[in-house]
N, C-alpha and C positions, 0 to 999 in steps of 0.2 A: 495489616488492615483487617478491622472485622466482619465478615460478611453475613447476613441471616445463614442458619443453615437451609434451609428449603430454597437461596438461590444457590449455594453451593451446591446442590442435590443435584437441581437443575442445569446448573454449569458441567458436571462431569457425573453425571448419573448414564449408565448404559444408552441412554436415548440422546446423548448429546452426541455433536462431532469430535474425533478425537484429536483435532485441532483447535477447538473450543476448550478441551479439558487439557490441555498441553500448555494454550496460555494464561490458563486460573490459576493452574500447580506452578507454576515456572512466573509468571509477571505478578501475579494477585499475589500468592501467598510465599515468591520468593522462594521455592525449593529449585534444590540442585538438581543438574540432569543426571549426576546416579541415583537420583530414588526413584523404586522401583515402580512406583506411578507413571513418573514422570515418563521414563521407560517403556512403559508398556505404551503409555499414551501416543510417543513419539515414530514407535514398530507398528502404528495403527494407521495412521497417518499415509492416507494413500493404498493401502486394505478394505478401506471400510471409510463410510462419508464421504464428503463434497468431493475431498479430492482422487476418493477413488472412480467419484462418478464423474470427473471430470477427465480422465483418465482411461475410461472404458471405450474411446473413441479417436486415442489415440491413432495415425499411422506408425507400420515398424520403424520408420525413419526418423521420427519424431514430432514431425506434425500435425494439423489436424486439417482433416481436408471436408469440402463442402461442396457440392454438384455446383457447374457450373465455372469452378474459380481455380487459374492453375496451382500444382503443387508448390511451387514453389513461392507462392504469394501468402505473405506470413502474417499482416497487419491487416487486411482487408479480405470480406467485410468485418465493422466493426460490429460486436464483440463476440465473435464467433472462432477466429480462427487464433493460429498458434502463439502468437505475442499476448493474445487476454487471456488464453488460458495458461500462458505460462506465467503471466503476474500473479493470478489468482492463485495457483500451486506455492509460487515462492510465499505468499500471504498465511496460506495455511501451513507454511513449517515444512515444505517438503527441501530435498537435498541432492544434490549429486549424487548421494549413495544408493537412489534409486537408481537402477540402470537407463527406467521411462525417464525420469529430469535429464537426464545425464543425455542422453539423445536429442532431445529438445534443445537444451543447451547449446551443445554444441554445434546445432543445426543453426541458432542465432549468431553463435561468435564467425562462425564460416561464412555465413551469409552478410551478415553486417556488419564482421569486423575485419576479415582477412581477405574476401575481395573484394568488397565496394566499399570499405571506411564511413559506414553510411552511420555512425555511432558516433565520430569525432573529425570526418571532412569537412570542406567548406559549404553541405549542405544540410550536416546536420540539424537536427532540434532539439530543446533540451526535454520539451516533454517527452518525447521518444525517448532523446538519451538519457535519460534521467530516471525513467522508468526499466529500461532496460539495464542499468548498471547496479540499480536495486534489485533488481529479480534476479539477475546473476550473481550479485554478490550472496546473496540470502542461500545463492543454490550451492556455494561452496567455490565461485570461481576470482576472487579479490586479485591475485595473484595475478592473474593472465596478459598477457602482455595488451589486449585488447579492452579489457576493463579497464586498464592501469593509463591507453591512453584517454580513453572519455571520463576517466576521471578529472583527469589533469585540464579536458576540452572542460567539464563543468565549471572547473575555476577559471577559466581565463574569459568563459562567457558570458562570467559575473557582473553586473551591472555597479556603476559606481556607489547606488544608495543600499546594495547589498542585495535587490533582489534577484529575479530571471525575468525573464518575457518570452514567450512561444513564439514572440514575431516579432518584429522591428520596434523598437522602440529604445531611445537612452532610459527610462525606466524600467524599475521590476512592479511585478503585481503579486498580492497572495492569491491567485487562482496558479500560478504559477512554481507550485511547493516540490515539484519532481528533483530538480536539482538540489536541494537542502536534502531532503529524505533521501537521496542515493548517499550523499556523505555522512551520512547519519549512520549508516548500515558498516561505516568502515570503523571496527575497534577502536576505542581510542589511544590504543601504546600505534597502531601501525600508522595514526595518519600523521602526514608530513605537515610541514610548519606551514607552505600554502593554504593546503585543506581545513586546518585550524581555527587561521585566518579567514579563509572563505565562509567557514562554520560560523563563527562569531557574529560576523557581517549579516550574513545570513539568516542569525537569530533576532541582530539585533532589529534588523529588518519588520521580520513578524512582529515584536513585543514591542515598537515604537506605534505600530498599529494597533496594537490588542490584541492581531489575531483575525479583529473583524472590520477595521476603521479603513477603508481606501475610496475617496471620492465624497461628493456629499452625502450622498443618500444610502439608507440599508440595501446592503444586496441579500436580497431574499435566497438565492439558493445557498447561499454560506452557511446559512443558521435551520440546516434540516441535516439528517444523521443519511447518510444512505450508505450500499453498496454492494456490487464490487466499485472502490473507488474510481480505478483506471486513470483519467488525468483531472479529474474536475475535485474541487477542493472544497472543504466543510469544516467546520470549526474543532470537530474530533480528529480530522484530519492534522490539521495544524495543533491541538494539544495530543496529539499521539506525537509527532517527530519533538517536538521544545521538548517534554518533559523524557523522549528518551536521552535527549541529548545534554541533559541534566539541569533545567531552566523551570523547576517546576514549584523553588520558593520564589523566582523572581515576582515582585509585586502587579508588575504589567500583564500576569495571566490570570488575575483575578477576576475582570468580566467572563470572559470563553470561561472558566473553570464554575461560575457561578450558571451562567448558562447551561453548562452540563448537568451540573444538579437538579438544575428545573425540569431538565427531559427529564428527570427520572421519573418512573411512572412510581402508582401510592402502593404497588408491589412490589417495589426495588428491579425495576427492570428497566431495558431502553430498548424500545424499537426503531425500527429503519422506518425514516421517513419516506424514504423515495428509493427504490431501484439503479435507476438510473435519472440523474438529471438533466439528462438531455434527450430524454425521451417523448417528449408532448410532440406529438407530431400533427401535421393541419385535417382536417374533418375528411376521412374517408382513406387517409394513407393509410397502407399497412405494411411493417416489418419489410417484409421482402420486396417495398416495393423502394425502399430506403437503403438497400443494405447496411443496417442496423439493429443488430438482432438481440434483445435482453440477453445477459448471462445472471440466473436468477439463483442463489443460493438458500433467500430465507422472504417470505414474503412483507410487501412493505405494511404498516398498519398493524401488525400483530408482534408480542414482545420476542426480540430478536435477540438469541443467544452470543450470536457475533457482539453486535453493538454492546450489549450488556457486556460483555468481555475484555472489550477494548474499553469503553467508559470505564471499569473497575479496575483496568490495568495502568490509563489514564491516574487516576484519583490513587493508586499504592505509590505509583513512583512521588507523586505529589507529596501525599504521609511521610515515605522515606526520606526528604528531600529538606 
């Protein structure tokens, strides 16, 4: 895929994040992880940029702690403590082979997988679990006897028209894409003939909708680019998992794909619409009075290295496909 040179400049010139220029070289333009870009990109990762400032506040144990809130409370508030910051890490490319992921890690499988089951119990959720089996898988732990059962809890919580639901219902919704995107993340030689299955269903799910068609009326937060994503879904969202999961000549992704184009700005860029979409809070609240705290990477309104990133990684696989 051909990009102007002056956004490639952009995309991986000294001033970018080196998880910006990790997924230009490696999703955009298709190189291998031995070249020596890729490489250096990949040793920066956590050194230097978002993720090493996200990182800087770290505890030794692997959490992140906040006045106030006990240590061992991992999800809450939102988006401040160890469960968002460790999405936002697996997002930007980080791994077990850091010893900081690697604590974290294993701080979540201890905690919610080997004594409360709280990832694949009768109390689970799948936006929890869903989000969590992606970020641990991304960190290097597929294997684990813990991931391996909420994997197995995402397929059997699958709904019969193919989707998920956060909550009770016989139906799925597309606001609900954590389960697809955790199965998305597993190889495709390792996943088993359920997973597949679930995959397919899954997709076919999205592409019977377009991506964007559920109920009568447009839902206005689908069709704005934001993030960190966390659990809320957006039309780059949904052609980010279909086109890795290799749906990217099916004919059903041609509105989303056409939409994408139109964000493009007359510079060849894409900004974040929004932050956070679930952020509008009533006349006079503030942050802390919500426990709901931004986690802010790139600001919304101005052209966003991330989004441009992810939209041109979107549109290569597409080309390739």
């Amino acid at each position: 895929m051909r990009v102007a040179p002056r956004i490639q400049r952009w995309l991986t010139g000294t001033e970018a994040d080196p998880s910006v220029q990790l997924r230009f070289w490696t999703e955009v333009e298709g190189r291998s992880d031995r070249d020596p870009e890729v490489r250096k990109a990949a040793r920066s990762v956590g050194r230097t940029g978002w993720a090493a400032s996200l990182l800087e506040h770290q505890m030794p144990d692997g959490h992140w702690f906040t006045r106030g809130v006990s240590p061992r409370e991992l999800y809450s508030p939102k988006y401040l403590v160890t469960n968002w910051r460790a999405i936002v890490l697996a997002d930007l490319g980080m791994t077990r082979a850091d010893g900081r992921v690697r604590r974290t890690a294993e701080l979540i499988l201890e905690r919610w997988g080997r004594r409360s089951n709280e990832l694949s119990g009768p109390d689970a959720e799948i936006c929890f679990t869903g989000n969590a089996v992606r970020t641990l898988i991304r960190f290097g732990y597929l294997e684990d006897p813990v991931v391996q059962r909420a994997i197995a809890w995402i397929v059997r919580t699958q709904k019969e028209d193919g989707g998920w639901h956060c909550f009770r219902s016989r139906t799925g919704t597309l606001d609900c894409w954590e389960g697809l995107a955790a199965l998305a993340e597993i190889p495709e030689p390792q996943r088993e003939g359920s997973v597949r299955r679930s995959i397919e269903q899954g997709a076919e799910f999205y592409l019977r909708r377009r991506l964007m068609k559920e109920g009568r009326t447009r839902y206005p937060p689908w069709f704005r680019i934001h993030y960190p994503n966390h659990y809320y879904y957006d039309l780059l969202v949904g052609l980010r998992i279909l086109t890795r999961l290799g749906y990217g000549s099916d004919p059903r992704m041609a509105p989303a794909l056409s939409w994408l184009r139109l964000k493009r700005s007359r510079g060849g860029t894409w900004a974040l619409d929004a932050v956070h979409p679930d952020m509008v809070l009533p006349r006079g609240e503030r942050w802390w009075t919500t426990a709901i705290f931004p986690m802010v990477l790139e600001q919304a309104g101005a052209p966003s290295r991330w989004a441009t990133v992810e939209a041109l990684s979107v549109l290569a696989r597409v080309a390739r496909s």
